[in-house]
C-alpha positions as CSV (number, residue, x, y, z in Angstrom):
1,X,-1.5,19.2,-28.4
2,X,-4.4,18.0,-30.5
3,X,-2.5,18.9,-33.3
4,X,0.4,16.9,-32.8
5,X,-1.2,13.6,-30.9
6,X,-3.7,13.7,-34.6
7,X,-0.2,13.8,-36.9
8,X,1.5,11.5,-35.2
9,X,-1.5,9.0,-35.1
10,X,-2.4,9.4,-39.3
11,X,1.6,9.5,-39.7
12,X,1.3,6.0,-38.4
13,X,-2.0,5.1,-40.5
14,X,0.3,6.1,-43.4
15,X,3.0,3.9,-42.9
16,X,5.8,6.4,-40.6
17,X,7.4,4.6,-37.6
18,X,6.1,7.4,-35.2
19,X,6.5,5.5,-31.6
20,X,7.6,8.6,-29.3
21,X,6.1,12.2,-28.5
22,X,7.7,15.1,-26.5
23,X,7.3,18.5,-26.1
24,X,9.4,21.7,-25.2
25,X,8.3,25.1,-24.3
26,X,7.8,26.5,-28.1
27,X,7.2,23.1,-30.1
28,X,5.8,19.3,-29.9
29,X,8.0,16.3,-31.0
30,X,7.4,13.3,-32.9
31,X,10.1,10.6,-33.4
32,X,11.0,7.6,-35.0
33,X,14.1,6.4,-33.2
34,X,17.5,6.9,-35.8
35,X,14.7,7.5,-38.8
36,X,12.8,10.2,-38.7
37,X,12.0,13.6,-36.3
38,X,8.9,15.5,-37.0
39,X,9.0,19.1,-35.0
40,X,5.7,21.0,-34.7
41,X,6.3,24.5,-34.2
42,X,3.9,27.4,-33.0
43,X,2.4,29.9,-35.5
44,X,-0.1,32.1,-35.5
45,X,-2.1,31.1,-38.1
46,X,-4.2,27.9,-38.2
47,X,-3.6,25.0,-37.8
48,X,-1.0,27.0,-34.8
49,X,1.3,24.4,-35.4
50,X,4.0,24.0,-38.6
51,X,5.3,20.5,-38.8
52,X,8.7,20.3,-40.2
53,X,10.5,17.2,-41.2
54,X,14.2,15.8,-40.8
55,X,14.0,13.8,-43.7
56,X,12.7,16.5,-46.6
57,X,11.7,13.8,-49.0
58,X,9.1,13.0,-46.2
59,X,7.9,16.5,-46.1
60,X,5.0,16.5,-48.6
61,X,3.5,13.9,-46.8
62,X,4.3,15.6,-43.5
63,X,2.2,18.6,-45.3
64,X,-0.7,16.6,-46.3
65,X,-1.4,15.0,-43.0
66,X,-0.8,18.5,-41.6
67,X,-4.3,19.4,-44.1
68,X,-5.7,16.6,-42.6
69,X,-4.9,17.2,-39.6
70,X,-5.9,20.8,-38.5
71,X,-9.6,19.8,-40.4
72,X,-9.8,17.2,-38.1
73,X,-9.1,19.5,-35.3
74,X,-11.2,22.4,-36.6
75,X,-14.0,20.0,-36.6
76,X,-14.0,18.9,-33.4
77,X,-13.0,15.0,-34.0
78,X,-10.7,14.0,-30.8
79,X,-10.7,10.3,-32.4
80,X,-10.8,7.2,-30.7
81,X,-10.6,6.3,-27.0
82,X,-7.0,5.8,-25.0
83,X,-7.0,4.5,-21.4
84,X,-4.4,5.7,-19.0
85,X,-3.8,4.1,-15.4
86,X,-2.0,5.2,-12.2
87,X,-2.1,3.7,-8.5
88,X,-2.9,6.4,-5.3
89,X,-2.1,4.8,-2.2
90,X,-3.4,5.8,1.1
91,X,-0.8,5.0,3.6
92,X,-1.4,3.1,7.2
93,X,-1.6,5.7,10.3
94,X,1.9,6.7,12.1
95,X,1.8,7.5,15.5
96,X,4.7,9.7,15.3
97,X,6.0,12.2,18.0
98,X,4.3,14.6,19.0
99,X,1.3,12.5,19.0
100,X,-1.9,14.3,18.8
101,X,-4.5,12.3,20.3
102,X,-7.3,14.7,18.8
103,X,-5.6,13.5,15.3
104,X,-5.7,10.1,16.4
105,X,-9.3,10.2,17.3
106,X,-10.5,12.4,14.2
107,X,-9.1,9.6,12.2
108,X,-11.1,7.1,13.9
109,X,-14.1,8.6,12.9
110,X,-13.3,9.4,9.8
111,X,-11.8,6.6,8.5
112,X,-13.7,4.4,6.5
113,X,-12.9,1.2,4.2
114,X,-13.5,0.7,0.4
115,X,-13.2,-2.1,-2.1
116,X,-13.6,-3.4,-5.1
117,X,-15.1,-1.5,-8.6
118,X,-16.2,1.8,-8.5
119,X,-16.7,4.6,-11.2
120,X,-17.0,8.3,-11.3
121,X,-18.9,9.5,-14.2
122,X,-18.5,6.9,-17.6
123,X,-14.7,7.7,-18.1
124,X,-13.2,6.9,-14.7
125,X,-12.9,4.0,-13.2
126,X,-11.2,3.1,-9.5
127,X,-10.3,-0.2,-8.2
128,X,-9.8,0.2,-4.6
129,X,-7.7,-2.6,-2.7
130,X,-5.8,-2.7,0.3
131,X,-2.3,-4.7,1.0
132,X,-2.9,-7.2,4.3
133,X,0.1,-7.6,6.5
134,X,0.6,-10.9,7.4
135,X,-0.8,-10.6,10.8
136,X,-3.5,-8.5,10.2
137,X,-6.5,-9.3,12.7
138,X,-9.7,-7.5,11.7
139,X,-10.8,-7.9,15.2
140,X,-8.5,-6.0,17.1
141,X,-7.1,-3.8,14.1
142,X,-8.1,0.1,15.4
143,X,-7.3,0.8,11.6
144,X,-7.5,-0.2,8.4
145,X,-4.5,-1.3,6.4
146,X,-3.1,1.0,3.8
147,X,-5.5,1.2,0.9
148,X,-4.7,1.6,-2.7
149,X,-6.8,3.2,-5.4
150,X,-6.0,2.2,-8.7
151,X,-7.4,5.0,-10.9
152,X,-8.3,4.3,-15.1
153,X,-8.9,6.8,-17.1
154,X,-10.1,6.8,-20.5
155,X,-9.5,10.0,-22.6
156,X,-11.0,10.9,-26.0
157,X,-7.8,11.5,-28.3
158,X,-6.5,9.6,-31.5
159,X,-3.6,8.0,-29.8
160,X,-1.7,7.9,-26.5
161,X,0.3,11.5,-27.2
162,X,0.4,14.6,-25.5
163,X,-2.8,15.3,-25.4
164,X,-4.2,12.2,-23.4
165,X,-1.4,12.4,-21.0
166,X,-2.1,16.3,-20.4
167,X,-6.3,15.2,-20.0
168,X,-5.3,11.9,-18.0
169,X,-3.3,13.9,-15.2
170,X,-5.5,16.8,-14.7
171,X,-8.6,14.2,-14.3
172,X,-5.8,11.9,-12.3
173,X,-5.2,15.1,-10.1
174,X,-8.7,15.4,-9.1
175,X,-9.7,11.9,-8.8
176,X,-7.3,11.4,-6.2
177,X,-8.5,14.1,-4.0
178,X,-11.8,12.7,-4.0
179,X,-10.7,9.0,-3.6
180,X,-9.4,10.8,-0.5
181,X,-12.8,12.4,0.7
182,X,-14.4,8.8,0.1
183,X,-11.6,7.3,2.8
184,X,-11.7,9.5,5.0
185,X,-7.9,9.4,4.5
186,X,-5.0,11.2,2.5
187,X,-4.2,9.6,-0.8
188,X,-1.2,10.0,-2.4
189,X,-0.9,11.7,-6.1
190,X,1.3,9.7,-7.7
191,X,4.0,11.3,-10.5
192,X,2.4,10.6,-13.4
193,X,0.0,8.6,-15.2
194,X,0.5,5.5,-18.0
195,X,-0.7,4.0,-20.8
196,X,-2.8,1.2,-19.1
197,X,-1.3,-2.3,-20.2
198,X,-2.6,-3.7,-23.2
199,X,-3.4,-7.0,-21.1
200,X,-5.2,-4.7,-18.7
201,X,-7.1,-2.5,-21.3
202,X,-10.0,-5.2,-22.4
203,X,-11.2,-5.9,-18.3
204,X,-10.9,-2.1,-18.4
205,X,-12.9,-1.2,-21.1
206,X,-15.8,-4.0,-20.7
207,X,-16.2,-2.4,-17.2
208,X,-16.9,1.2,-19.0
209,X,-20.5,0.7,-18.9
210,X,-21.1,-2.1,-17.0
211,X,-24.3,-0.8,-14.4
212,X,-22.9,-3.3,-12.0
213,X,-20.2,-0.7,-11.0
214,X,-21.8,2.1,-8.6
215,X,-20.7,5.9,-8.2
216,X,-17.9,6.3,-5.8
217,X,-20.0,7.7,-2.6
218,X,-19.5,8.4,0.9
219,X,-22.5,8.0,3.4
220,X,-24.9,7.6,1.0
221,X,-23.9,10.8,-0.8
222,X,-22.0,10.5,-5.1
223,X,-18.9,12.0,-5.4
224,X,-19.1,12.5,-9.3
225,X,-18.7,15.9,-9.8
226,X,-17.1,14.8,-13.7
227,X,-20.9,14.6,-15.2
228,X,-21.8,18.4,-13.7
229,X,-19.2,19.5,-16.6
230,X,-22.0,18.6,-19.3
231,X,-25.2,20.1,-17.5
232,X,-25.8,24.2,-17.8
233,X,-23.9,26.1,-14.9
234,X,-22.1,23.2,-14.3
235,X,-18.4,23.4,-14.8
236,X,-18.8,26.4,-12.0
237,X,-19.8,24.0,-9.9
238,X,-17.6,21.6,-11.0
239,X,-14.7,24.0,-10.0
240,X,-15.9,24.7,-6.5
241,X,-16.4,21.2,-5.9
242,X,-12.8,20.3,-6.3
243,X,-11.8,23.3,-5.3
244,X,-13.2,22.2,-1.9
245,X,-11.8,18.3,-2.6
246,X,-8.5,20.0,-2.4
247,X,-8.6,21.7,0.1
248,X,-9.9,18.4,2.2
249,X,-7.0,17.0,1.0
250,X,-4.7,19.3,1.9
251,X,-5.9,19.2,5.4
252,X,-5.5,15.3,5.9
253,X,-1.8,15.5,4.2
């Protein structure tokens, strides 16, 4: 995936429309819409991938961005950074027959209420927000409106490709559950994630590493299980954690 998202970002450098990706079970696309298809098929030797050209006068340069390309790879070098956004929402409660008062009261005590920025880790951030009816009364309201959780994501990768998109939903998937741990409610996965706006992407990004935006916690106690990844013994840890997450999450849906 590296592979393709790095050819498809210097095709661009060097002047090729690229503006789509896809991919099927035994190859990655790259289009330019009516001018030129670029199909990376799987080999066994490196760079794992041979790019093939529908315009063959194109193909020597296809060849020497596919050099570039796997030493790019082979050295490490994921590029850039590319933001991608989704919104979890956490419905209202549904008193729905058969009503379970011990539901009912288990969500009471449970529940809890969250606004505004938070962050997990440096590369996720969540704006939570909820949507008001109009006669919402925060006196006598038992429950809190439905809450939504709009999740940022930046990825290290050279452009928005198949890559990003594969990093952004497995980091979307278990952002979510935890977004759900923090409300004491089930949030909502949503089916897939986006390039964030490009009107969007600056507030984003200036928000990165701004210290005024806390650790998403609950009682006291951070969620971010992300940063364990980089510490020794950590990405076991990591995997229990969300392992447990999930299953939390599972429970409350």
């Amino acid at each position: 995936m590296l592979c393709a998202d790095w050819l498809m970002q210097l095709g661009r450098d060097a002047g090729l429309p690229f503006s789509q990706y896809g991919s099927r079970g035994d190859s990655f696309t790259i289009v330019s819409p009516n001018e030129l298809n670029v199909i990376g098929h799987f080999t066994d030797a490196e760079p794992y991938l041979r790019f093939v050209s529908s315009d063959p006068s194109q193909q020597p340069l296809i060849d020497s961005l596919a050099i570039e390309t796997a030493s790019r790879v082979k050295q490490g070098n994921v590029g850039s950074t590319v933001w991608h956004s989704a919104t979890c929402p956490a419905p209202g409660y549904q008193i729905a027959a058969p009503f379970s008062m011990g539901s009912f009261m288990e969500r009471l005590s449970n529940q809890t209420r969250i606004v505004g920025w938070w962050r997990l880790g440096s590369n996720v951030l969540i704006e939570f927000a909820e949507e008001l009816p109009n006669d919402w009364d925060p006196k006598n309201a038992l429950l809190p409106p439905q809450a939504l959780a709009h999740v940022h994501i930046a990825v290290p990768a050279p452009c928005v490709g198949n890559f990003s998109s594969h990093i952004a939903h497995a980091v979307l998937e278990t952002t979510a559950v935890i977004c759900s741990f923090a409300l004491g409610r089930a949030v909502s996965l949503p089916p897939s994630a986006f390039p964030t706006r490009p009107e969007m992407a600056p507030g984003v990004q200036a928000r990165q590493f701004d210290q005024s935006v806390l650790t998403l916690a609950r009682k006291h106690v951070a969620l971010d299980i992300f940063t364990l990844v980089g510490v020794p013994g950590g990405f076991e840890c990591f995997q229990r954690l969300r392992s447990a997450f999930l299953t939390f999450d599972a429970a409350k849906h």
